[in-house]
N, C-alpha and C positions, 0 to 999 in steps of 0.2 A: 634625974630624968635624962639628963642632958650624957651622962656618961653610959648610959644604957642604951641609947639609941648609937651611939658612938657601938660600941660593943657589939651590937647587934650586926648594924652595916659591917664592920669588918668580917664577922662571923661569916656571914650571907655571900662574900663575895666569891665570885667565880674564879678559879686560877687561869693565868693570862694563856691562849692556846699555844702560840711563839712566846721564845726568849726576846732580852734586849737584843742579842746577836744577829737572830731572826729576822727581825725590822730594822737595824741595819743596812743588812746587808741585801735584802729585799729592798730598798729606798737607793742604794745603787746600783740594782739591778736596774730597775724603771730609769733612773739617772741617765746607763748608759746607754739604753733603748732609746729613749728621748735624744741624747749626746746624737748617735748613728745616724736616725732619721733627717734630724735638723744638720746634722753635715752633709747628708746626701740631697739634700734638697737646695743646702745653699749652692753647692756648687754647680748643679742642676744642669751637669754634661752627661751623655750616656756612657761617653769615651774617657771621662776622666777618672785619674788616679783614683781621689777620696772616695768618689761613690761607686768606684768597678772595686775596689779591694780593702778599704779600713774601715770605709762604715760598716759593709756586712759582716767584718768580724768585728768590731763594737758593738752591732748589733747581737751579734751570733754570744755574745762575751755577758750581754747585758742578761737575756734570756737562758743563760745557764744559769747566773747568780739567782736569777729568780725561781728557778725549780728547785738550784739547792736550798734556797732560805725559804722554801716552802715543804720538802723535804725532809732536811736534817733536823731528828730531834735530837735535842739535849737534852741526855738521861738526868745530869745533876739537878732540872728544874722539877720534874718529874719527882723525885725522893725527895725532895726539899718542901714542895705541896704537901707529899702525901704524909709526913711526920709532923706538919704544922696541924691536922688534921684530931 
């Protein structure tokens, strides 16, 4: 009983819609978006270095990683579902 319900749930399960790579790299995306803000607030000058020029490309750096890891698929996960199928 106990290996048929085992069997089943694996059966039933949805293929994941991101790779590991995906969430990754999504998780340092938000990172560096989080990183940018919280520099620009510490330093909390309108005329200073960190927040006139590094946060906003940390920022800017944070928000590309996350369109590409939202973006890019990987074909290898895709054929690898579809043959376990």
């Amino acid at each position: 009983m106990m290996a048929a319900r085992n069997r089943n749930s694996r059966g039933n399960r949805k293929p994941m819609i991101f790779s590991p790579w995906n969430y990754k790299v999504l998780a340092l995306g938000l990172l560096l978006v989080i990183i940018g803000f919280s520099a620009m607030y510490i330093e909390n000058k309108v005329q200073g270095i960190i927040s006139l020029y590094i946060s906003p490309i940390v920022i800017m750096a944070g928000y590309v990683a996350v369109i590409v890891a939202i973006l890019k698929h990987d074909s290898g996960s895709s054929t690898a579902s579809d043959q376990s199928r």
